[in-house]
C-alpha positions as CSV (number, residue, x, y, z in Angstrom):
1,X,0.0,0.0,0.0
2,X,1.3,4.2,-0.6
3,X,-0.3,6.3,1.7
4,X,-1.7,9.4,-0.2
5,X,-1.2,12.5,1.6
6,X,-4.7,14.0,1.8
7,X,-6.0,16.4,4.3
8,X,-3.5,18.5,7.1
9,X,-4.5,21.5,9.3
10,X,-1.1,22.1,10.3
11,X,2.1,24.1,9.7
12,X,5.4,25.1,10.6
13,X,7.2,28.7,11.6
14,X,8.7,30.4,14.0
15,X,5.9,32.1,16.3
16,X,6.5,35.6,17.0
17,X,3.1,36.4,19.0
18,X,2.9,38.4,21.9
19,X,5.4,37.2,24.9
20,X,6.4,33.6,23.3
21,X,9.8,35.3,21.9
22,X,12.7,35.4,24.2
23,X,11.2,34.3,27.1
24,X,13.3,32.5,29.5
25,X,13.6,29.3,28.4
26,X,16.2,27.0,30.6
27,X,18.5,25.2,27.5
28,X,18.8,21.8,28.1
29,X,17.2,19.9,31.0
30,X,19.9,20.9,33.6
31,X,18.5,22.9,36.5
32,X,20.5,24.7,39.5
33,X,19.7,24.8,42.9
34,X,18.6,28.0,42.3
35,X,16.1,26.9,39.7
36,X,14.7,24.8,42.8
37,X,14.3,27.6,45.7
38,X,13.1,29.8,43.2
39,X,10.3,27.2,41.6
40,X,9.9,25.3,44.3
41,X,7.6,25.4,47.8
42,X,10.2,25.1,49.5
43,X,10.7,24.2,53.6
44,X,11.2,27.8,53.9
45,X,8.2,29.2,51.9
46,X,5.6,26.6,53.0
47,X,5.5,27.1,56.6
48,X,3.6,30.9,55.8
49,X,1.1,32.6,54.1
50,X,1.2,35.6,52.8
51,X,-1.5,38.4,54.1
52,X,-0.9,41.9,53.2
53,X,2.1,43.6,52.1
54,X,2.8,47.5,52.2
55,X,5.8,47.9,49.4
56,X,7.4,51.8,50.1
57,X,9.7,52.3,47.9
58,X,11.6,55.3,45.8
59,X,12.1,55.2,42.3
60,X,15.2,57.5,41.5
61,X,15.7,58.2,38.2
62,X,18.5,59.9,38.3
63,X,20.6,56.8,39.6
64,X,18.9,54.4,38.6
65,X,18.1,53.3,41.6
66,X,15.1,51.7,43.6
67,X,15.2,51.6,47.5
68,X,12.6,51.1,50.7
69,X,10.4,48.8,52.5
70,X,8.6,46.1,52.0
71,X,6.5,44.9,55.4
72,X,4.9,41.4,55.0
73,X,2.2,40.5,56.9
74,X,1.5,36.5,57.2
75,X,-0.4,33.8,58.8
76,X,1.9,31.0,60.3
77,X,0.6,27.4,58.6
78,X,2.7,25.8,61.0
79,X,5.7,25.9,63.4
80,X,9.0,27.0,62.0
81,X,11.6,29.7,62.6
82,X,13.3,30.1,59.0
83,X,11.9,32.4,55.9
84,X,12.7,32.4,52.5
85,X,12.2,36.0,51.1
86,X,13.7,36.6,47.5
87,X,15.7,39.4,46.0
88,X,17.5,38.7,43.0
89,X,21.0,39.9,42.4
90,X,22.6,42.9,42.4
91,X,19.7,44.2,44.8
92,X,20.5,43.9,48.7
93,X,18.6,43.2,51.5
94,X,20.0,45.8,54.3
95,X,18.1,44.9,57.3
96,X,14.8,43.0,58.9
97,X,12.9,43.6,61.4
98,X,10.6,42.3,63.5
99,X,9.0,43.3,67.0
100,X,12.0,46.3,66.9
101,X,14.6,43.5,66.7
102,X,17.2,43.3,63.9
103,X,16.8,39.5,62.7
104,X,20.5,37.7,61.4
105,X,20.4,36.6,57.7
106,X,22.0,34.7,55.0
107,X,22.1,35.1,51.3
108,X,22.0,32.2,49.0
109,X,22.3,33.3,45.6
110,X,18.4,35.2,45.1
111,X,17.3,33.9,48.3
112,X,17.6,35.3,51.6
113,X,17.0,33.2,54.4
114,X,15.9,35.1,57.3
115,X,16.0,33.4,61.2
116,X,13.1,34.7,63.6
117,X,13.6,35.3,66.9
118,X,10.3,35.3,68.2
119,X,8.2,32.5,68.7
120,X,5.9,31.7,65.5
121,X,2.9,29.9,66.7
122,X,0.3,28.0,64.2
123,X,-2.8,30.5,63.3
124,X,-0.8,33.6,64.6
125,X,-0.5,36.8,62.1
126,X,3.1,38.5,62.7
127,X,5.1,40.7,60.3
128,X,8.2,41.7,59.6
129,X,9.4,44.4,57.8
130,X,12.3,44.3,54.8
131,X,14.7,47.4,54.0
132,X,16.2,46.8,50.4
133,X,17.8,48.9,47.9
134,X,20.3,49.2,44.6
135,X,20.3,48.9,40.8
136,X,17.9,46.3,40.0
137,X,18.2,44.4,36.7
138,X,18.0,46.6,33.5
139,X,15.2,45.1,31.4
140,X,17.3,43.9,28.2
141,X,13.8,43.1,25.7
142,X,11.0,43.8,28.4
143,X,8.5,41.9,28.1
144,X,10.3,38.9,27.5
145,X,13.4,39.6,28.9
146,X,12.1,41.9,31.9
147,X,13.3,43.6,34.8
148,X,13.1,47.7,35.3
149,X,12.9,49.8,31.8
150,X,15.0,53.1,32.1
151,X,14.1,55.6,29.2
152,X,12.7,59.1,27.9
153,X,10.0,60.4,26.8
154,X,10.5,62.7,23.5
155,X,10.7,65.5,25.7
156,X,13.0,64.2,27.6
157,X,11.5,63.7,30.9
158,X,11.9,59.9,32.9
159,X,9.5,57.1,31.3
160,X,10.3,53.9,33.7
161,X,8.1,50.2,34.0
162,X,8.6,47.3,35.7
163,X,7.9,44.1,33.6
164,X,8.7,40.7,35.2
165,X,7.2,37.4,34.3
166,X,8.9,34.4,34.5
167,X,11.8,36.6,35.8
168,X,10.2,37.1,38.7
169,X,8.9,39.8,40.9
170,X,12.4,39.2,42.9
171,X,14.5,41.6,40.2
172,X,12.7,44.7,41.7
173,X,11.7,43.9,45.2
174,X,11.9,41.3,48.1
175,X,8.4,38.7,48.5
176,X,7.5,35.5,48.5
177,X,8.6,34.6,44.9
178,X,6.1,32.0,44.1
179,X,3.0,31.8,42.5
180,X,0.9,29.7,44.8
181,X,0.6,32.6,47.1
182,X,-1.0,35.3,46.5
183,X,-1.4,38.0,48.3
184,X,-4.6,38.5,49.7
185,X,-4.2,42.8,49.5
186,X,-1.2,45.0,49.6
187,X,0.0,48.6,49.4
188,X,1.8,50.3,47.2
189,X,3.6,53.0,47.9
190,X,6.0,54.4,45.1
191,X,7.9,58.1,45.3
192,X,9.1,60.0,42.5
193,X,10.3,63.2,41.1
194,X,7.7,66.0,41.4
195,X,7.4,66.5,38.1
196,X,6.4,62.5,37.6
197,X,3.5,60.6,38.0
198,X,3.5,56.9,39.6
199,X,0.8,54.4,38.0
200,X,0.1,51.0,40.4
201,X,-2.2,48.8,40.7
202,X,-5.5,49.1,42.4
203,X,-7.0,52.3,43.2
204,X,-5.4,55.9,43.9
205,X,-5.9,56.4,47.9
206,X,-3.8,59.6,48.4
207,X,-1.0,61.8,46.6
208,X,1.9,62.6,49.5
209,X,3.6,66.3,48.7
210,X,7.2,65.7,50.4
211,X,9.5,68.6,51.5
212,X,12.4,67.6,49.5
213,X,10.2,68.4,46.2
214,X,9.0,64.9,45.7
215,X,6.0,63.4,45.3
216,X,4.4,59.7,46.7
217,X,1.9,58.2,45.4
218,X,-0.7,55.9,47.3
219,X,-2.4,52.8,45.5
220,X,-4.2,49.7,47.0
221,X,-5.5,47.3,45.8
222,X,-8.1,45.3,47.1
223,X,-8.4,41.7,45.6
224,X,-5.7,38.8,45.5
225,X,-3.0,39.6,43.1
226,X,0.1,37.8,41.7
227,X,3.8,38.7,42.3
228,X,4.7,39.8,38.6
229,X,1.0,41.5,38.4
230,X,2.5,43.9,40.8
231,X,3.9,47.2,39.1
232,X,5.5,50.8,38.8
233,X,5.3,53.2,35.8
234,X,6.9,56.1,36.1
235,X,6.3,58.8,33.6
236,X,4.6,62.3,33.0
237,X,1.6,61.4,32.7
238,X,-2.0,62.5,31.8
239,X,-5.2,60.9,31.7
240,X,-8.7,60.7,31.0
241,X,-11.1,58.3,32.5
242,X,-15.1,56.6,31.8
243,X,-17.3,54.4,33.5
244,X,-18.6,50.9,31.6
245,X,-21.6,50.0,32.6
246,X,-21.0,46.6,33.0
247,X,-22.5,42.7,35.0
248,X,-21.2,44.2,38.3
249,X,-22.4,47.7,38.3
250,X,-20.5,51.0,36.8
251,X,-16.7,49.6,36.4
252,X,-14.4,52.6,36.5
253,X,-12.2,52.4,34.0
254,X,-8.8,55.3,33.7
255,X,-6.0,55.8,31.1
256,X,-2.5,57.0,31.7
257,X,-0.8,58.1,28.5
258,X,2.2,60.2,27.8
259,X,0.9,63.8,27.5
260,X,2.2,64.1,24.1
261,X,-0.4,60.9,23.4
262,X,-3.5,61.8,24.5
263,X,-5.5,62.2,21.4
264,X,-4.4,59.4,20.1
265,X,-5.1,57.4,22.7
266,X,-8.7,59.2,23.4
267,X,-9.1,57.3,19.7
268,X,-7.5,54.2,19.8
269,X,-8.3,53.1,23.8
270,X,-12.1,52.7,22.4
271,X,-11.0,49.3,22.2
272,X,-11.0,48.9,25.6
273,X,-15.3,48.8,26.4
274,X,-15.6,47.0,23.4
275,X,-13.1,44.4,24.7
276,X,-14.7,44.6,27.9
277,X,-18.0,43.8,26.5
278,X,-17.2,41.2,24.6
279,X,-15.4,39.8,27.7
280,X,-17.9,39.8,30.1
281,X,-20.4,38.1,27.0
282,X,-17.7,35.1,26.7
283,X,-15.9,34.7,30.3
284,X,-18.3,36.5,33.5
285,X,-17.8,39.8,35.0
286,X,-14.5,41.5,35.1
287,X,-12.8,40.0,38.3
288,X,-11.6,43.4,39.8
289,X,-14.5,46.2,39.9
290,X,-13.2,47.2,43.3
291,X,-9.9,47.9,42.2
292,X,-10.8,49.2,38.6
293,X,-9.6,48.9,35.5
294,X,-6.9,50.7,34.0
295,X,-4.9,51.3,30.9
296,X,-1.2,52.2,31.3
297,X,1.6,53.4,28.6
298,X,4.6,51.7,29.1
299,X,8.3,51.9,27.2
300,X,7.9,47.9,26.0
301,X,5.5,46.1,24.1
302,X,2.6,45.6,26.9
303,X,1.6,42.8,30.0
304,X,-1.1,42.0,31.5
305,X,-0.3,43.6,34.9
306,X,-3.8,43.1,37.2
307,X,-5.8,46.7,37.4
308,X,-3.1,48.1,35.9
309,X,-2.5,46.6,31.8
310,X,0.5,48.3,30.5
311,X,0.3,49.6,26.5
312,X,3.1,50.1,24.2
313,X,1.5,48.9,20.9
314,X,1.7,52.4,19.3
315,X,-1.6,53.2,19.4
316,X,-2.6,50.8,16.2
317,X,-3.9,48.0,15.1
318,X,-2.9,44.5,15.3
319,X,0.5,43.4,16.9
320,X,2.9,46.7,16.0
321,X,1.0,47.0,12.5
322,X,0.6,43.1,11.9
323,X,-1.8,40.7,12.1
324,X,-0.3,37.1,13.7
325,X,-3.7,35.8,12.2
326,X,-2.7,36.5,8.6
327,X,-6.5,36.2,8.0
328,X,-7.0,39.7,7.7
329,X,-9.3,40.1,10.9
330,X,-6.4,40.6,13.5
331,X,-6.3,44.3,11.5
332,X,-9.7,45.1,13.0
333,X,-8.9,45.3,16.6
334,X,-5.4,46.7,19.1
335,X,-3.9,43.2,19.7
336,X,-2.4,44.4,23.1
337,X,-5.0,45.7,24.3
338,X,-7.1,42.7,24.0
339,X,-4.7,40.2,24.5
340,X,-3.0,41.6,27.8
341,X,-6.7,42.7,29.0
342,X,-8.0,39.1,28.2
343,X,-5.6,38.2,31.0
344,X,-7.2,39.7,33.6
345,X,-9.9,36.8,33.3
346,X,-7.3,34.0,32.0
347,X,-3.8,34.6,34.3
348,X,-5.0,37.5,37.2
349,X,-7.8,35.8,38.1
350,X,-7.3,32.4,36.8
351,X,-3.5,32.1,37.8
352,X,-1.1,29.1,37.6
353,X,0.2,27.5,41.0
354,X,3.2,26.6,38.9
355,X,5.1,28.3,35.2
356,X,5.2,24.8,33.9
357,X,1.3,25.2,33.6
358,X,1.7,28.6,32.1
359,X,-1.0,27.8,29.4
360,X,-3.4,28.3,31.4
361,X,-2.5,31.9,31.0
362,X,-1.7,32.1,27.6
363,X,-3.9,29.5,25.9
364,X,-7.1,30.8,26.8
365,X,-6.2,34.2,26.4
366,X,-4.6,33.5,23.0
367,X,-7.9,32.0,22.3
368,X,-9.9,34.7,23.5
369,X,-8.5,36.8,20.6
370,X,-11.0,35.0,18.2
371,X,-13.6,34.8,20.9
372,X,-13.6,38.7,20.4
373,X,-13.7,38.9,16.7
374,X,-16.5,36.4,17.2
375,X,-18.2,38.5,19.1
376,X,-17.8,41.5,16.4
377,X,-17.6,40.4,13.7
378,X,-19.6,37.0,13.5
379,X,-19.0,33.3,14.6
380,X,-16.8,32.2,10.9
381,X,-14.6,35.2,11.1
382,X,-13.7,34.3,15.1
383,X,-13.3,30.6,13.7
384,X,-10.6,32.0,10.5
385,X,-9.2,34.2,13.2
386,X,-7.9,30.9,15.2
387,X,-6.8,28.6,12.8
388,X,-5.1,31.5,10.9
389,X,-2.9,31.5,13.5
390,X,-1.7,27.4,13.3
391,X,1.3,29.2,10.8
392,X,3.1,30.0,14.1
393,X,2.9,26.9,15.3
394,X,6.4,25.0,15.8
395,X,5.6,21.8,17.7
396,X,9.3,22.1,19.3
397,X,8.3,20.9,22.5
398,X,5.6,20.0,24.8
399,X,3.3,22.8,26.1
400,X,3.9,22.0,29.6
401,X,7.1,22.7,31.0
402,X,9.4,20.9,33.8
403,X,7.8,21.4,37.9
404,X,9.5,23.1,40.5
405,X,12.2,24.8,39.0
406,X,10.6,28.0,37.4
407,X,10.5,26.7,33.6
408,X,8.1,27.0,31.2
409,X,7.1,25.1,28.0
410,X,7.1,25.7,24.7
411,X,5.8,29.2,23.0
412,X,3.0,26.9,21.4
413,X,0.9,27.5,24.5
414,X,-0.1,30.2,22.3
415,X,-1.5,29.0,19.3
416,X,-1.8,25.8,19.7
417,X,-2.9,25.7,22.9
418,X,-5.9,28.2,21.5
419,X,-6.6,25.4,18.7
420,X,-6.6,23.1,21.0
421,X,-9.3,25.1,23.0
422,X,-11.1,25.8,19.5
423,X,-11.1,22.1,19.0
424,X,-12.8,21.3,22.4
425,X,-15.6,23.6,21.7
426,X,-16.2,21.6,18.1
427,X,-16.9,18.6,20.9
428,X,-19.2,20.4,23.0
429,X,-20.7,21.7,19.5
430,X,-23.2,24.0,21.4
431,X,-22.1,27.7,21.6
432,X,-24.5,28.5,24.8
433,X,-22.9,25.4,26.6
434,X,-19.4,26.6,25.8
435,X,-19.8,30.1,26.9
436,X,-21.3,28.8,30.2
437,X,-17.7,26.2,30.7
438,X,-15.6,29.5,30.1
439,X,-17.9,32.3,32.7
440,X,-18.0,28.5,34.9
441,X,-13.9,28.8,34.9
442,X,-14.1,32.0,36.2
443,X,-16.8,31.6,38.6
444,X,-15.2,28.1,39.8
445,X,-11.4,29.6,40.0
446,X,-12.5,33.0,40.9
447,X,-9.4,34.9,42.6
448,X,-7.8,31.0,42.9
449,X,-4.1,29.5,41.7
450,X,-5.0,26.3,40.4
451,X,-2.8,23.3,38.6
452,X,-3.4,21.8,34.7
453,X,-5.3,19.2,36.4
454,X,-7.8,21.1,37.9
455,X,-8.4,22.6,34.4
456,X,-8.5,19.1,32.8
457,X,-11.0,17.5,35.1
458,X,-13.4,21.0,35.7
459,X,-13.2,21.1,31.1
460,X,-13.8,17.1,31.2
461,X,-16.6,16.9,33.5
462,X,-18.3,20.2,31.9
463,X,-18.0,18.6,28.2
464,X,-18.9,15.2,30.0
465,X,-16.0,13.2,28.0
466,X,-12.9,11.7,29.7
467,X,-10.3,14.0,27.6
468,X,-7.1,13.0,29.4
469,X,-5.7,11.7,26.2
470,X,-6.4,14.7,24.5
471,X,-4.8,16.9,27.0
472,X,-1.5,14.4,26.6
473,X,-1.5,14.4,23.0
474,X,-2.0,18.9,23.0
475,X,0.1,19.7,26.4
476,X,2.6,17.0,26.8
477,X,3.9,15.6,23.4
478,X,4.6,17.7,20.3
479,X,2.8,15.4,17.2
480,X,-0.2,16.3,15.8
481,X,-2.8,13.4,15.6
482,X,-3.2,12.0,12.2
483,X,-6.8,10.3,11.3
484,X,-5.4,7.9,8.9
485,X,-8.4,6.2,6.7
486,X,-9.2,4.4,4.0
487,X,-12.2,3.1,1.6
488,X,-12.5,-0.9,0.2
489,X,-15.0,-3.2,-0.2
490,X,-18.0,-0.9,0.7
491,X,-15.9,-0.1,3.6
492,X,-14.5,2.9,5.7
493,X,-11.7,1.8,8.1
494,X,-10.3,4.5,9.8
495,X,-7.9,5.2,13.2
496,X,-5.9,7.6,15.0
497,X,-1.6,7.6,14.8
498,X,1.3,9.5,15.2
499,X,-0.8,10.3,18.7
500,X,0.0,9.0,22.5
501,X,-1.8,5.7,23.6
502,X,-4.9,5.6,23.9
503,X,-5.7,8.6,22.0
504,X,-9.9,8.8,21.4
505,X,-11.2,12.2,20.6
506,X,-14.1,12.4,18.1
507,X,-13.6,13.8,15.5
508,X,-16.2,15.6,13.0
509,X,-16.2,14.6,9.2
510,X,-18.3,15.1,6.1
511,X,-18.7,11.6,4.5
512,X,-20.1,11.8,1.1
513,X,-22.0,15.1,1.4
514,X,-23.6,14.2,5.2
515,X,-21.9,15.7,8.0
516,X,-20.8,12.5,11.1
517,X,-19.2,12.6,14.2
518,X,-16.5,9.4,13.8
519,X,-15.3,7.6,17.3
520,X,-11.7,6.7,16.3
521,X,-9.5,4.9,18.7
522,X,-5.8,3.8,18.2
523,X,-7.3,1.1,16.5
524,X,-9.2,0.2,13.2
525,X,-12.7,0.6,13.4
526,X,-14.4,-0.3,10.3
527,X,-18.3,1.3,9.0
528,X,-20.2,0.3,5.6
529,X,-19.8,2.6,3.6
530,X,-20.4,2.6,-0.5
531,X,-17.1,3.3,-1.7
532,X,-17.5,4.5,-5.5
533,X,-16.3,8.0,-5.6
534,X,-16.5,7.8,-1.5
535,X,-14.8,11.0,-0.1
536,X,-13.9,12.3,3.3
537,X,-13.4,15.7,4.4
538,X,-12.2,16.7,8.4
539,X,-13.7,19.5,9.8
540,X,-11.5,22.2,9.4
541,X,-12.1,23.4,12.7
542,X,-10.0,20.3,14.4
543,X,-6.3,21.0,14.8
544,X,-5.2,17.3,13.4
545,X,-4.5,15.8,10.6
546,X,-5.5,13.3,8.1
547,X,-4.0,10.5,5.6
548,X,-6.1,8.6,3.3
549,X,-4.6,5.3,2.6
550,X,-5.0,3.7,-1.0
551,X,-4.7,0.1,-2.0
């Protein structure tokens, strides 16, 4: 027998989407000890929770520098007298304190491991405070490559962001560097030049004149929030603000541009309700009225930074001009500002426990790219919208990356991982029912870290089939399943390869004119089937592939 190549949904390039290039990516499968106390819960880490922090920092521009406070309020889980707070290299920790008493330390690469004096007893709330300071880590190609961005406006004046993911929150200032803990609220406290304006997260409490001409600015913010969701921007600033009338009441929602910027902005940031609306359709209510939403011009591309979504796409559409689609539709809409904003729902309030699971973040939000121009622009343009962008898809390596040591997997968690969210909803094949499994995500998960597998089983029981081996064959191997049929003797014998054992998705197919929903297996299954002229066509809408095998 040949086999006769026949149908294939896939392809091959180098994605360049939104934060899949350059992000760090550990080569090899060799991992430091430091790779383990910063991925890991460790001994140190697990014996705490995390409760409130007040971060008080100043943000000199001048120097370079960053420098202050961070006091950590936390619930002893149980019995222990040694902490792990992190503060990456060159940044120091000068002192700690707690109950007026300097506390001894030790410094083990970006870990500080700090000896209490005091007795911690199970259900207790203590805190401690941190004094820190220096240069912290010049962001080389934020976002990918993040740290603190130093730069100037056009007139010259200080333009500064933090940007930090996968990095870590460490670069710019000491915490509990892990993502299963979120803090529950926190205040932040940034001062600046006079002439300056500090954007956080959260809402505005208080602006703070100082004697020596500077200015501090006040936010808090009210709801959980992740480490690298925490940040500064530091530039001189104007803004204009509206309320959406939203599922939760009148959602404030403010935009800080550089002066030089507003117009533009007043024009393109009408993307933002629009996003909103369509948002709230697909996925529930935006998870943070109390802390509002805002819209912030950064010196980088843009992240997804809770409350506070940073903007750098230079106020046009698409990604810097271009559509990763290639379909056409990825024109009609500001890519960062619905991308980074879809991660509010898919990454701020659904957040990984661990990186390794980082598709939880970026699948969904990849994915809710389409949902938008869905929502717009009708139900075939959202479909073309998602498998326009299989072209980026490499298939390098799996989707999930290694536990405990801070890695994450392959930039397909992007594209493919939104085809293989497009394909899940071809199973459910009920638009009503699909939209309820997303809003039920957020609902379930609200404000929660969770794991792959709570994702797997909550999408598995919602659909009502056992999907485990699909899950393998998107997030944890790199082929793409291949229906491999063929047509004799008034039969149609069909199975799945090149796929992971055990490998059972349906799969939709037109058969002769009459659309049928086939049950392959990893072995041959055989229907009648009158073979003269017989042809088989796989719903496009699948991310596999398919072989028809002559005789």
């Amino acid at each position: 027998m040949k086999k006769q190549f026949c149908l294939i949904f896939i392809s091959f390039a180098i994605f360049n989407g939104v934060k899949a290039q350059g992000l760090l990516e550990k080569k090899g499968e060799i991992f430091t000890k430091q790779d383990t106390l910063r991925g890991s819960i460790t001994k140190e880490r697990a014996w705490w929770d995390v409760k409130n922090y007040h971060l008080d920092i100043k943000v000199n521009p001048a120097d370079s520098t960053i420098s202050g406070s961070n006091t950590i309020k936390y619930q002893i889980v149980q019995e222990y007298t040694t902490m792990q707070i992190d503060l990456q290299n060159p940044m120091q920790i000068y002192k700690v304190i707690q109950d007026g008493k300097s506390l001894k330390y030790r410094r083990e690469g970006n870990a500080f491991f700090v000896e209490l004096i005091a007795p911690q007893e199970k259900g207790a709330v203590k805190d401690l405070i941190v004094f820190y300071g220096g240069k912290p880590k010049v962001a080389v190609n934020p976002p990918w490559d993040g740290g603190i961005t130093w730069k100037k406006d056009s007139n010259g004046n200080p333009f500064i962001a933090s940007s930090c993911q996968g990095l870590g929150a460490s670069v710019w200032w000491p915490n509990k560097d892990h993502m299963y803990d979120e803090v529950e609220n926190m205040l932040i406290s940034v001062n600046v030049p006079q002439n300056l304006t500090n954007v956080s997260n959260g809402r505005l409490l208080s602006v703070k004149q100082l004697k020596d001409g500077t200015k501090t600015y006040n936010w808090y913010v009210s709801n959980p929030i992740n480490n690298y969701g925490v940040n500064i921007n530091v530039g001189d600033y104007v803004s204009f603000s509206e309320k959406y009338k939203g599922e939760k009441g009148d959602l404030d929602c403010t935009y800080y541009v550089l002066r030089d910027n507003l117009a533009k902005a007043k024009k393109q940031f009408q993307d933002v309700p629009k996003m909103l609306k369509a948002f709230e359709h697909w996925f529930g209510p935006y998870p943070f009225y109390e802390d509002s939403f805002k819209l912030v011009e950064a010196p980088y591309l843009g992240m997804e930074h809770q409350s506070s979504v940073t903007y750098g796409n230079k106020f046009q559409n698409g990604y810097l001009g271009r559509d990763l689609s290639g379909t056409g539709w990825g024109l009609k809409f500001d890519f960062i500002i619905i991308h980074e904003s879809g991660h509010e729902w898919f990454a701020n309030n659904i957040t990984y426990k661990d990186i390794a699971d980082m598709w939880i973040h970026e699948s969904f939000t990849n994915y809710s790219e389409s949902l938008f121009v869905e929502y717009y622009y009708g139900k075939e343009a959202g479909f073309e919208y998602v498998r326009g962008t299989r072209k980026n898809i490499e298939n390098d390596k799996p989707i999930i990356g290694k536990y405990d040591v801070n890695n994450e997997g392959s930039g397909d968690m992007y594209s493919k991982g939104a085809n293989m969210l497009h394909t899940l909803r071809q199973l459910v094949n009920n638009d009503e029912k699909w939209r309820g499994i997303l809003r039920g995500l957020n609902s379930t998960f609200y404000h929660q870290t969770v794991t792959t597998e709570q994702i797997e089983d909550y999408l598995s029981q919602q659909i009502g089939i056992n999907l485990s081996s699909v899950f393998n064959q998107y997030l944890r191997d790199t082929r793409i399943p291949t229906l491999e049929y063929f047509f004799k003797d008034n039969q149609l014998g069909y199975r799945w390869t090149n796929c992971v054992a055990g490998f059972n998705m349906p799969v939709k197919i037109t058969l002769n004119g009459k659309e049928e929903l086939l049950q392959p297996e990893t072995e041959w299954k055989n229907v009648p089937v009158n073979t003269e002229n017989s042809k088989l066509e796989i719903d496009k809408n699948f991310y596999v592939a398919g072989f028809n095998i002559t005789v």
